[in-house]
FIBABA-503725 format. One record per residue (C-alpha): residue number from 1; y, x, z. Coordinates in steps of 0.001 Angstrom, whole numbers, plus 500000, padded with zeros to 6 digits. Layout:
N
+-----+--------+--------+--------+
| num |      Y |      X |      Z |
+-----+--------+--------+--------+
| NUM |      Y |      X |      Z |
...
+-----+--------+--------+--------+
END
This chain:
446
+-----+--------+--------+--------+
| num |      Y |      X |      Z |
+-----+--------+--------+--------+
|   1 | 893560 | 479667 | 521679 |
|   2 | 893827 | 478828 | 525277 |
|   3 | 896486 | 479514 | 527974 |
|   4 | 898249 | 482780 | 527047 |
|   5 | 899883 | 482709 | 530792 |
|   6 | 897955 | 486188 | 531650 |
|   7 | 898930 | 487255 | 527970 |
|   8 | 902299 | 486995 | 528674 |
|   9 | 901767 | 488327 | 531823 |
|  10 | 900762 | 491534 | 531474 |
|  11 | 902652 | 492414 | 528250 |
|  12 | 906004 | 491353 | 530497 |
|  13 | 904679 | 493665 | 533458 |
|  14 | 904109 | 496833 | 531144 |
|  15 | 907127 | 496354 | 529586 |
|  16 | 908807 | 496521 | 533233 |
|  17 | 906792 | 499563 | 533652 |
|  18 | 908162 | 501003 | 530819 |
|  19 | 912326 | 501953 | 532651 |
|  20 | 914087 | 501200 | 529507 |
|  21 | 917245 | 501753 | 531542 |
|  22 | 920481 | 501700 | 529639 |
|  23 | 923259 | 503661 | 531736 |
|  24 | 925733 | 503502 | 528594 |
|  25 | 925089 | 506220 | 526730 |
|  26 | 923451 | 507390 | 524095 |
|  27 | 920356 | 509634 | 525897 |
|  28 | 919739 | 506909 | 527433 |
|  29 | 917226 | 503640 | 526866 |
|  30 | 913985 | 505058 | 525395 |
|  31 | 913724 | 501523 | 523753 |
|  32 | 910989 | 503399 | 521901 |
|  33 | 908561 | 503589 | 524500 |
|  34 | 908873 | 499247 | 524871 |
|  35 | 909490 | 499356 | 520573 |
|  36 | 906220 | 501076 | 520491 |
|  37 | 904301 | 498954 | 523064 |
|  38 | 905243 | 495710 | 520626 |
|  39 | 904146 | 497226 | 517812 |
|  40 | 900697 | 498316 | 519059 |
|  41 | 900426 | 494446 | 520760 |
|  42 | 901333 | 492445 | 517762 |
|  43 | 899162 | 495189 | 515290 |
|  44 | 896533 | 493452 | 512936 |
|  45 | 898262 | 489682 | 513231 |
|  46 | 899503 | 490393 | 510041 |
|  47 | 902971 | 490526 | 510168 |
|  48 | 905406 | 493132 | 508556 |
|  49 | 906635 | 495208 | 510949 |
|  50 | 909437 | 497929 | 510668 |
|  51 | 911149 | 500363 | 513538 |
|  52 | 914556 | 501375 | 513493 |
|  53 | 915794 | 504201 | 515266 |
|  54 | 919403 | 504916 | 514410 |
|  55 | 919453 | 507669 | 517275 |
|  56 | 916454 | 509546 | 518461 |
|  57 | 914948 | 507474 | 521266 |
|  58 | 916498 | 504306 | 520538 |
|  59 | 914242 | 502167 | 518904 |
|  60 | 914199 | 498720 | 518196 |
|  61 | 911124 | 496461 | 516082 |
|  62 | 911774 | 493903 | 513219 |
|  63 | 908271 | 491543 | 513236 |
|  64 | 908026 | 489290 | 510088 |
|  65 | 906450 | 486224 | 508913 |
|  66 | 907475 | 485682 | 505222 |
|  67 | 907665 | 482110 | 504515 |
|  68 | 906593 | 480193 | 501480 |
|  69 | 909850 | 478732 | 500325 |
|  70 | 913121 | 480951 | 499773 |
|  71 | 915264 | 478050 | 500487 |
|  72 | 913887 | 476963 | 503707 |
|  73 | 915758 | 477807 | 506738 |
|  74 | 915161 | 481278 | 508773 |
|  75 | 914562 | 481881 | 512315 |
|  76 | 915145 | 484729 | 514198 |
|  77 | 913720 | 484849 | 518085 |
|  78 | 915405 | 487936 | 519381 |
|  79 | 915085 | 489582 | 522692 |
|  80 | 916811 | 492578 | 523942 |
|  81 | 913851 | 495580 | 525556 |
|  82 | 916479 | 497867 | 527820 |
|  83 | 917545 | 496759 | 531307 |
|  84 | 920087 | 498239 | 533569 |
|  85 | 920136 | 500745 | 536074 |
|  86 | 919203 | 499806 | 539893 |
|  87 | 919684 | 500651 | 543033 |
|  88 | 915840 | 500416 | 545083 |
|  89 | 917357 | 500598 | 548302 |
|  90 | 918326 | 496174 | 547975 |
|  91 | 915047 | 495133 | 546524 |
|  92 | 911911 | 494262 | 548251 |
|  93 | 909237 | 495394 | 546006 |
|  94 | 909457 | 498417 | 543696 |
|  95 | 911959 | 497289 | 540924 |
|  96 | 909721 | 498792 | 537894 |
|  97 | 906157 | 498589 | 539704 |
|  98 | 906105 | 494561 | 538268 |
|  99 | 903761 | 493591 | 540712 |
| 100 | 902622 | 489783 | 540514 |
| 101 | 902593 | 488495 | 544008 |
| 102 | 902027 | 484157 | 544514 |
| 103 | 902588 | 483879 | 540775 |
| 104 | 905615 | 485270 | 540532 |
| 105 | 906277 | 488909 | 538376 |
| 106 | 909194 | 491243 | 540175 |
| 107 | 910996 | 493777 | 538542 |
| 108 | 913919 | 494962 | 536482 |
| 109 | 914609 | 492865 | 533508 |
| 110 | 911821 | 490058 | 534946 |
| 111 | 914941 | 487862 | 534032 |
| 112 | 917410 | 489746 | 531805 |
| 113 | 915513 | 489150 | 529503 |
| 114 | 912036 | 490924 | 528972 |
| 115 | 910394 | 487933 | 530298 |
| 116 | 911910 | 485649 | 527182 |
| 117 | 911077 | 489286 | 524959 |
| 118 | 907566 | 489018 | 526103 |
| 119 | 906757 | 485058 | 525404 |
| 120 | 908465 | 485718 | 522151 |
| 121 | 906149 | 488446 | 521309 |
| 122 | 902998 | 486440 | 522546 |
| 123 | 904299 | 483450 | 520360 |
| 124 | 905085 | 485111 | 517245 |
| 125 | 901387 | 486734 | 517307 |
| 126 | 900384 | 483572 | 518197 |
| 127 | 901421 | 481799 | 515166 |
| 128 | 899876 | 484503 | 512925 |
| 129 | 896915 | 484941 | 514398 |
| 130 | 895849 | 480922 | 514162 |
| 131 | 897083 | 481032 | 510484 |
| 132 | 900801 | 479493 | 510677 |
| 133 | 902278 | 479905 | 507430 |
| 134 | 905791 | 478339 | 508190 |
| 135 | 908039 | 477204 | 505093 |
| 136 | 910837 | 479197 | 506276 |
| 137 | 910514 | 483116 | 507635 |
| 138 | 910277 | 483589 | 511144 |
| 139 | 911098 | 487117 | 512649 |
| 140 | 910736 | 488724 | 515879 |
| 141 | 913496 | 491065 | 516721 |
| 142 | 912806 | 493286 | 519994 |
| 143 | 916602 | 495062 | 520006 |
| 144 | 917524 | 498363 | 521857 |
| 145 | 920773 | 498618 | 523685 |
| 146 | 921995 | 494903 | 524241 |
| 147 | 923096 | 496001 | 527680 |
| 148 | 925896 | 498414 | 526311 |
| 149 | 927527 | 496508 | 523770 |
| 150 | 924292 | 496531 | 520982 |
| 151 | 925840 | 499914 | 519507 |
| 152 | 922646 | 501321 | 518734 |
| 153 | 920967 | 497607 | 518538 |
| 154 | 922035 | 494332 | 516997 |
| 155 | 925216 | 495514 | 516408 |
| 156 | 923825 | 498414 | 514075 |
| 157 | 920917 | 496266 | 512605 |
| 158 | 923687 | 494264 | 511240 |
| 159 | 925944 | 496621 | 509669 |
| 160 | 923427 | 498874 | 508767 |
| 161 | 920086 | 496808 | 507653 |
| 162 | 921381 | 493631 | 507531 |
| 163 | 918512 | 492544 | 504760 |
| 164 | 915838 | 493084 | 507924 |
| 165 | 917553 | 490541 | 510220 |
| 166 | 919537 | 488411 | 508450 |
| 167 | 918603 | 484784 | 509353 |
| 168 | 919680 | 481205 | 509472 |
| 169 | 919337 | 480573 | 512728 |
| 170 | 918915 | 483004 | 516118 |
| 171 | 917683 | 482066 | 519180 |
| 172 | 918465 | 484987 | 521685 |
| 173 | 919284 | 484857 | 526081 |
| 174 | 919347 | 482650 | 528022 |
| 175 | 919043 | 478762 | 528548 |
| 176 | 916800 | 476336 | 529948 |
| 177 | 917605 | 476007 | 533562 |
| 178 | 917604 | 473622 | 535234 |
| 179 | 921315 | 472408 | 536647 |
| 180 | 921738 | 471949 | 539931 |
| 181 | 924674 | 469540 | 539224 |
| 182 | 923396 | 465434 | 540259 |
| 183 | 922865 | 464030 | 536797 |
| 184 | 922439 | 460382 | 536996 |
| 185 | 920233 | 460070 | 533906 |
| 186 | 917326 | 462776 | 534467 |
| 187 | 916664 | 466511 | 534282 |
| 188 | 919324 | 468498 | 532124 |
| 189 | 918407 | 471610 | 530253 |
| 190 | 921394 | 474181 | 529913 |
| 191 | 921463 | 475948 | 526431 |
| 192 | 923865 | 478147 | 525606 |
| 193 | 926033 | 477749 | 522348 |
| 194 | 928353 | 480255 | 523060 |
| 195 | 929934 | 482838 | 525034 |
| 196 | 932774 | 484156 | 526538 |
| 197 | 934501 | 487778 | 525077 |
| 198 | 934035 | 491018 | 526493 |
| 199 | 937594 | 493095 | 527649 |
| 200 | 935893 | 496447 | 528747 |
| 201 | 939339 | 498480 | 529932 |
| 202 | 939820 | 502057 | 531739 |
| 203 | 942886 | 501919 | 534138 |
| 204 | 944286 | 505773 | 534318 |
| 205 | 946457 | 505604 | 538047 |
| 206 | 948293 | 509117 | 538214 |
| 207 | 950032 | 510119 | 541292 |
| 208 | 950903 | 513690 | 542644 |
| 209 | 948814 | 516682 | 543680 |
| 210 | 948967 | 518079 | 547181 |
| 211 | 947444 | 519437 | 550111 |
| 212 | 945318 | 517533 | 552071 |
| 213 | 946697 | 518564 | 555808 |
| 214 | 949985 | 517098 | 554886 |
| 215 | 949329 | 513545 | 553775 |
| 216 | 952626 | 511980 | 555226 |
| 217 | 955052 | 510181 | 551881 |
| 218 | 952584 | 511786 | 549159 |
| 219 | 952152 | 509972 | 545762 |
| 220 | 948342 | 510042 | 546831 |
| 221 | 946437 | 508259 | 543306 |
| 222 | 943671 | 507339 | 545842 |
| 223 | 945892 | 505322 | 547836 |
| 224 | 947196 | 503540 | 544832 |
| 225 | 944362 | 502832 | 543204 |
| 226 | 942850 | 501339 | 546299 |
| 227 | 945906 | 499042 | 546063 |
| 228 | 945477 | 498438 | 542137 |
| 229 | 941918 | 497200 | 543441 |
| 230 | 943398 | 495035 | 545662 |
| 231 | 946005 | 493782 | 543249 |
| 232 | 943121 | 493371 | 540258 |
| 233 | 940288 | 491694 | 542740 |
| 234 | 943363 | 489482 | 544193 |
| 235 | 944709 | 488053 | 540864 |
| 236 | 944171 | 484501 | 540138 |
| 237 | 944545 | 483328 | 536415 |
| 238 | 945229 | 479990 | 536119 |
| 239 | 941939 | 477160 | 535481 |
| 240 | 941570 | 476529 | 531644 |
| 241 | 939621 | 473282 | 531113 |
| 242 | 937998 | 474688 | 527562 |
| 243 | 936155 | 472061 | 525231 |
| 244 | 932688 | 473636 | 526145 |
| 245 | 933035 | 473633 | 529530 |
| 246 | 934728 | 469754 | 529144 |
| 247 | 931530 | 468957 | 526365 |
| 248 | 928781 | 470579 | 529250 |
| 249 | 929967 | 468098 | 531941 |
| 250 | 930641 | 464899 | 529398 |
| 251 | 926983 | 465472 | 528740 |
| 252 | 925739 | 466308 | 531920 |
| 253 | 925911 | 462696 | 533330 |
| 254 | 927308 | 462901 | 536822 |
| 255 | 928612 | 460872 | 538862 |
| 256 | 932518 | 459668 | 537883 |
| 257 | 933872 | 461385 | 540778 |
| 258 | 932467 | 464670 | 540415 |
| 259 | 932891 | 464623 | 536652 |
| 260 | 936365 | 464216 | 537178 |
| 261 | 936640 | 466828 | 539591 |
| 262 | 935166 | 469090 | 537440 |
| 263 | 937646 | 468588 | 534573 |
| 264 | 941363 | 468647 | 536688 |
| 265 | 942213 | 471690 | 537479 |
| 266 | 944259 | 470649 | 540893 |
| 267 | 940960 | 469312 | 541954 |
| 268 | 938589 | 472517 | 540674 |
| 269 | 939127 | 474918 | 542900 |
| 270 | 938415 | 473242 | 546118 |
| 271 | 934664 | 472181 | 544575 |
| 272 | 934181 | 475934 | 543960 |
| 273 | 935487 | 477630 | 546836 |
| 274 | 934003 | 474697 | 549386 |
| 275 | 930570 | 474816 | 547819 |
| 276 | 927434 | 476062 | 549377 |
| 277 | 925624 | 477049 | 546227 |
| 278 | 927378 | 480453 | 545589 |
| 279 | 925427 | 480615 | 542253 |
| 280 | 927262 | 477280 | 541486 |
| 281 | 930318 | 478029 | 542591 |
| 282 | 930259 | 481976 | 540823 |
| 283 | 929337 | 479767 | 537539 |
| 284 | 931831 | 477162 | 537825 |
| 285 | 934594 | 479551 | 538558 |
| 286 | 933725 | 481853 | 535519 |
| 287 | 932937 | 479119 | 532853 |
| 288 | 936978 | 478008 | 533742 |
| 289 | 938920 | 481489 | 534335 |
| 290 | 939855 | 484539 | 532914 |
| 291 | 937366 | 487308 | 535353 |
| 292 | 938680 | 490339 | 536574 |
| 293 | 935912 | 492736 | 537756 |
| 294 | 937143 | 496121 | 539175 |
| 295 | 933153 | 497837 | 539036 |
| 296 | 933465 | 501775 | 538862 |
| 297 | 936267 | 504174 | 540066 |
| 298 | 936546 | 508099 | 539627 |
| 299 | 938895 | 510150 | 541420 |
| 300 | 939613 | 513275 | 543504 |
| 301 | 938330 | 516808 | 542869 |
| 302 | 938261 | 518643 | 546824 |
| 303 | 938674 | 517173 | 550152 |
| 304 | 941651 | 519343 | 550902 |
| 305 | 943783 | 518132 | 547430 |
| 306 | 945863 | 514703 | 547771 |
| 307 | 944286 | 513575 | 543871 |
| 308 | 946902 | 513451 | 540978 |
| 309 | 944756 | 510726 | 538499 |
| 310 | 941961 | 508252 | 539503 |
| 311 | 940036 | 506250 | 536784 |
| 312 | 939006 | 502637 | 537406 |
| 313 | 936745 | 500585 | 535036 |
| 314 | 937611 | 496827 | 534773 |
| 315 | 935196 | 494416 | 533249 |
| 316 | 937157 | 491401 | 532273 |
| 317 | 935528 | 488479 | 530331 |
| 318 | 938275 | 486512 | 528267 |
| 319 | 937852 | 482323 | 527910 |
| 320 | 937626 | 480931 | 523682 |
| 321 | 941348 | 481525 | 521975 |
| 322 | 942411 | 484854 | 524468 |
| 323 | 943218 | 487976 | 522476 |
| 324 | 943807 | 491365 | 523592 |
| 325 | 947243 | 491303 | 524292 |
| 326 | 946964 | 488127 | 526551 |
| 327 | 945089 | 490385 | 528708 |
| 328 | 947601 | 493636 | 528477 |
| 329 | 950274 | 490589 | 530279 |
| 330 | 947627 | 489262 | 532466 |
| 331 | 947168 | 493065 | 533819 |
| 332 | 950341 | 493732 | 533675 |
| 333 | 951309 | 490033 | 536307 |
| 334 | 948717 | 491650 | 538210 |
| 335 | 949511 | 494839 | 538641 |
| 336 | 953441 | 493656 | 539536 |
| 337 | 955564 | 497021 | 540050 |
| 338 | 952609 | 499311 | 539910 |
| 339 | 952141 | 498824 | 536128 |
| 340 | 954597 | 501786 | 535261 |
| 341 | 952269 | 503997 | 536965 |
| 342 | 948663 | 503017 | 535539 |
| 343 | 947701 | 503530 | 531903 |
| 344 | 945108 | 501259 | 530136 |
| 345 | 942664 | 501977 | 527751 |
| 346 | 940811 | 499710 | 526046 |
| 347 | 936746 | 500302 | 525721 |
| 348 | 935313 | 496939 | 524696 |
| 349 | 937307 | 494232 | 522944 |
| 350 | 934338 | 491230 | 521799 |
| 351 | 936561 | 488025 | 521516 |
| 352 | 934576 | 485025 | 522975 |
| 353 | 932138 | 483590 | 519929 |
| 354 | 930285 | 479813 | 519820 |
| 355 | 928026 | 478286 | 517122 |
| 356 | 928599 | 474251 | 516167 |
| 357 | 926408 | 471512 | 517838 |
| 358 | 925433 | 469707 | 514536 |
| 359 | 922929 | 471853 | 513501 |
| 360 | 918806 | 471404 | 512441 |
| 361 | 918392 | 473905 | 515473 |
| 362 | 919780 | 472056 | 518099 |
| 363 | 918305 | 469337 | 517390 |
| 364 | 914915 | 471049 | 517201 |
| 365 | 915569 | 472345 | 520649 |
| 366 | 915951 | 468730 | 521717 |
| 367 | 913132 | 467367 | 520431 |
| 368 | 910885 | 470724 | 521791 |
| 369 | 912108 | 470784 | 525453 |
| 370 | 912179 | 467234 | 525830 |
| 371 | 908716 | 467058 | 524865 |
| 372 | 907743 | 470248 | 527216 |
| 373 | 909539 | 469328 | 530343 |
| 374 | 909159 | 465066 | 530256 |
| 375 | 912658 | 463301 | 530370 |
| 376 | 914668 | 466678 | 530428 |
| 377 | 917691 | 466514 | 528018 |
| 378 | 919310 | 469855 | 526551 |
| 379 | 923218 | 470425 | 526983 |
| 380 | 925007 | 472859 | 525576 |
| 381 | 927028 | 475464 | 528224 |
| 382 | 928506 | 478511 | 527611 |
| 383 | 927197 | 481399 | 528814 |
| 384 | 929778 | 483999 | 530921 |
| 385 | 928297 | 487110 | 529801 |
| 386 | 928305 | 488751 | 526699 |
| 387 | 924581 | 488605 | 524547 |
| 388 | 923565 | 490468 | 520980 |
| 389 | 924226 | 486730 | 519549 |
| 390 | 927730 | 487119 | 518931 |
| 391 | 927099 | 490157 | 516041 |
| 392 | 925042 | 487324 | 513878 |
| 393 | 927230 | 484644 | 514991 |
| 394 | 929942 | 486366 | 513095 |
| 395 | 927597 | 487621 | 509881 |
| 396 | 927518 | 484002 | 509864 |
| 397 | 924087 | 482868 | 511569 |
| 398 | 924068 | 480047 | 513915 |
| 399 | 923137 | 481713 | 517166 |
| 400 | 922314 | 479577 | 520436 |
| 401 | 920743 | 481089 | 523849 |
| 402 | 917469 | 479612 | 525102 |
| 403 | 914374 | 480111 | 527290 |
| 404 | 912369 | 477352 | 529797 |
| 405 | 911992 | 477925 | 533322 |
| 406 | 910167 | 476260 | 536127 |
| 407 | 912247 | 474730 | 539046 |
| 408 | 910212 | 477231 | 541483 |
| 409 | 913326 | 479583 | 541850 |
| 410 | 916517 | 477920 | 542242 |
| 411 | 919110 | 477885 | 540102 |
| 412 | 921700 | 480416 | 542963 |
| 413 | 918686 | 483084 | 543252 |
| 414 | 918414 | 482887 | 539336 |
| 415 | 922250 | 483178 | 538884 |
| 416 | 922365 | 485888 | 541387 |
| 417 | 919566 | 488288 | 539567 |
| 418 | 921143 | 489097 | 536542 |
| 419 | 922189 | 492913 | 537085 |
| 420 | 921417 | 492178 | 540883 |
| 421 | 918580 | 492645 | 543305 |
| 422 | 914919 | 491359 | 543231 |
| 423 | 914646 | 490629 | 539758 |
| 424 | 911766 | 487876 | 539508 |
| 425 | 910002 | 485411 | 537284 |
| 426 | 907153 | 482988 | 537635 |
| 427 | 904221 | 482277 | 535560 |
| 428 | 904870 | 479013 | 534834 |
| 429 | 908258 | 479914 | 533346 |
| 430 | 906891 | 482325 | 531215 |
| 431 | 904531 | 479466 | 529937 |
| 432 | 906926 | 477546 | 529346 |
| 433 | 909150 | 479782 | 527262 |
| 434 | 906123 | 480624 | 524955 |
| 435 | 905626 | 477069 | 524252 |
| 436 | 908987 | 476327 | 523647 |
| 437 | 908994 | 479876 | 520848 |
| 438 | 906157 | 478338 | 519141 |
| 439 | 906956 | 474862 | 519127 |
| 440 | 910565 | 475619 | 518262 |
| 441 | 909481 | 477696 | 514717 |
| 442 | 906450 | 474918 | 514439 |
| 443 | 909412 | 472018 | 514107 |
| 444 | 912324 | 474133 | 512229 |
| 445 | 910320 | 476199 | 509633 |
| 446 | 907667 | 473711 | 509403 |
+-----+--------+--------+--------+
END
């Protein structure tokens, strides 16, 4: 059938177009608008489609391929279609115009993830439209609301219409880069296995009311929180050498010193804080700590009035084994003596989830990327933000995170667009990631 590079193209670009933007609550989204572009793409390929909509606007499409034998293995490919909000003002092209300039698409979600949604959708019609009748059922899953916790998404498919999405296997965001770590035995392909847990928390700081012209000894909440900031952004937990980060560099290859380096914690911290790749260092860093993110802070009601309560939103993302009430003491070391006078409420608490390494899928993924990008191995990583894999993870799929992309952006602009500025993705990336779709259900459903 040809290249589908301009396929995949243009269906990523109007779903840019489309502003699915996900501010966190429920009015939010309009996952329909991208739910109803899918549908009206993959129409007449003959698969079974179904839209669920478990709040008005919310939408999300289920895509299937029934296969021919009930006890083959299934396959779900599963990207999210809402992005988050953005600020214009840092980017350089219109974040939602998706113009393709030298190859390369811009806009919000180019990277997180519609451009892996897209090449799924291209590959899945694809398949049905040159006859593929796989042994096992492969389903396309475009899912509303991954970027605020999958309450009206995966998280609701699962509990609600489990029967529609249930599979086997899932392959979801994000993998395939290419490390920027010196392997000595050829190109190295990160897929991610698992992830680390989500501890979404509201800090309450009270103080006392007061009249702005007489500022001197007040209990100002302002003034504390600022400190609480200070405190939060400050605190160091200590390095935790977990298996997946020690199994990612065992496999990665690199030279004996650096490996070495990598897995002592004395030694860690001066690699990441003397590096020059700040998209290395950020990863390195997150993939061995506890992270404490102060991101959003509410306070004060009149410019004359010393504030009596500010609210401060922490995202913390826990490390494999951490609970929630490792992370009440780890607040509470941070927050030393002010910890009497700030209240915490928990929002999110997603303990960090991970999927086995001896599976048929993993070692389709090897045998698929190796033969797509010559003498590239995959290794398994584990991603530092949260995806929609951990709700089938735990409904008992094996769930891994996986995509192909070109080496033409580096691996510290690719780190540094997820949520940020100048969201971008080249053509040849998308190519890649359609080939891998196909060839990945082609090999595992047979």
């Amino acid at each position: 059938m040809g290249d589908t590079t301009p396929e995949v193209t243009d269906l990523l670009q109007q779903l840019i177009r489309n502003a699915c933007v996900n501010e966190g609550t429920a009015e939010s989204g309009g996952e329909r608008r991208s739910a109803d572009l899918l549908a009206s793409y993959l129409e007449g390929s003959g698969l079974d489609m179904e839209r669920y909509e478990p709040v008005p606007g919310r939408g999300s499409l289920v895509a299937r391929m029934e296969g021919s034998d009930r006890s083959a293995p299934s396959l779900l490919l599963m990207g999210h279609i809402d992005v988050v909000p953005v600020n214009p003002d840092g980017w350089q092209r219109d974040p939602f115009a998706a113009e393709l300039v030298d190859g390369i698409v811009w806009g919000r979600g180019a990277v997180d993830m519609l451009n892996l949604t897209a090449s799924m959708a291209v590959a899945t019609k694809r398949m049905a439209e040159v006859g593929f009748r796989p042994r096992g059922t492969l389903i396309f899953l475009a899912v509303a609301d991954e970027e605020a916790l999958g309450t009206f998404g995966a998280k609701w498919l699962v509990e609600h219409e489990p029967d529609a999405v249930r599979a086997d296997y899932v392959v979801t965001e994000f993998g395939g880069f290419q490390m920027p770590l010196p392997s000595t035995t050829g190109t190295k392909l990160a897929m991610m296995v698992g992830e680390k847990g989500t501890y979404w928390c509201k800090l309450r700081i009270r103080g006392t009311p007061g009249h702005g012209s007489m500022p001197y000894r007040t209990d100002n909440a302002l003034v504390k929180a600022a400190e609480v900031v200070r405190r939060i952004s400050d605190f160091l937990p200590e390095t935790q050498i977990i298996d997946a980060w020690r199994e990612f560099v065992n496999r990665s290859d690199l030279p004996p010193d650096l490996a070495a380096a990598l897995l002592d914690p004395q030694r860690l911290s001066a690699f990441y804080e003397s590096s020059p790749d700040a998209g290395l260092a950020r990863m390195v860093h997150a993939c061995t700590h506890t992270t404490f993110a102060p991101t959003i802070m509410h306070g004060g009601i009149k410019t004359n009035v010393i504030p009596d309560s500010v609210e401060l939103h922490v995202d913390i993302r826990t490390l494999p084994g951490q609970h929630a009430a490792d992370i009440r003491i780890m607040l509470n070391e941070a927050l030393g003596d002010l910890a009497a006078d700030v209240e915490i409420e928990a929002q999110s608490d997603d303990e960090a989830s991970a999927s086995p390494l001896d599976t048929p899928l993993w070692d389709s993924l090897q045998r698929v990327t190796s033969a797509l990008v010559l003498g590239a191995r995959a290794i398994p990583f584990l991603i530092v933000g949260a995806t929609d894999a951990r709700f089938f993870r735990r409904a008992g799929s094996v769930a891994y995170g996986a995509g192909l992309f070109s080496d033409r952006i580096s691996f510290t602009d690719f780190a540094s667009m997820f949520h940020g500025n100048n969201e971008r993705v080249d053509q040849e990336s998308l190519r890649l990631s359609t080939e891998l779709w196909e060839g990945l259900a082609r090999d595992l459903l047979g």
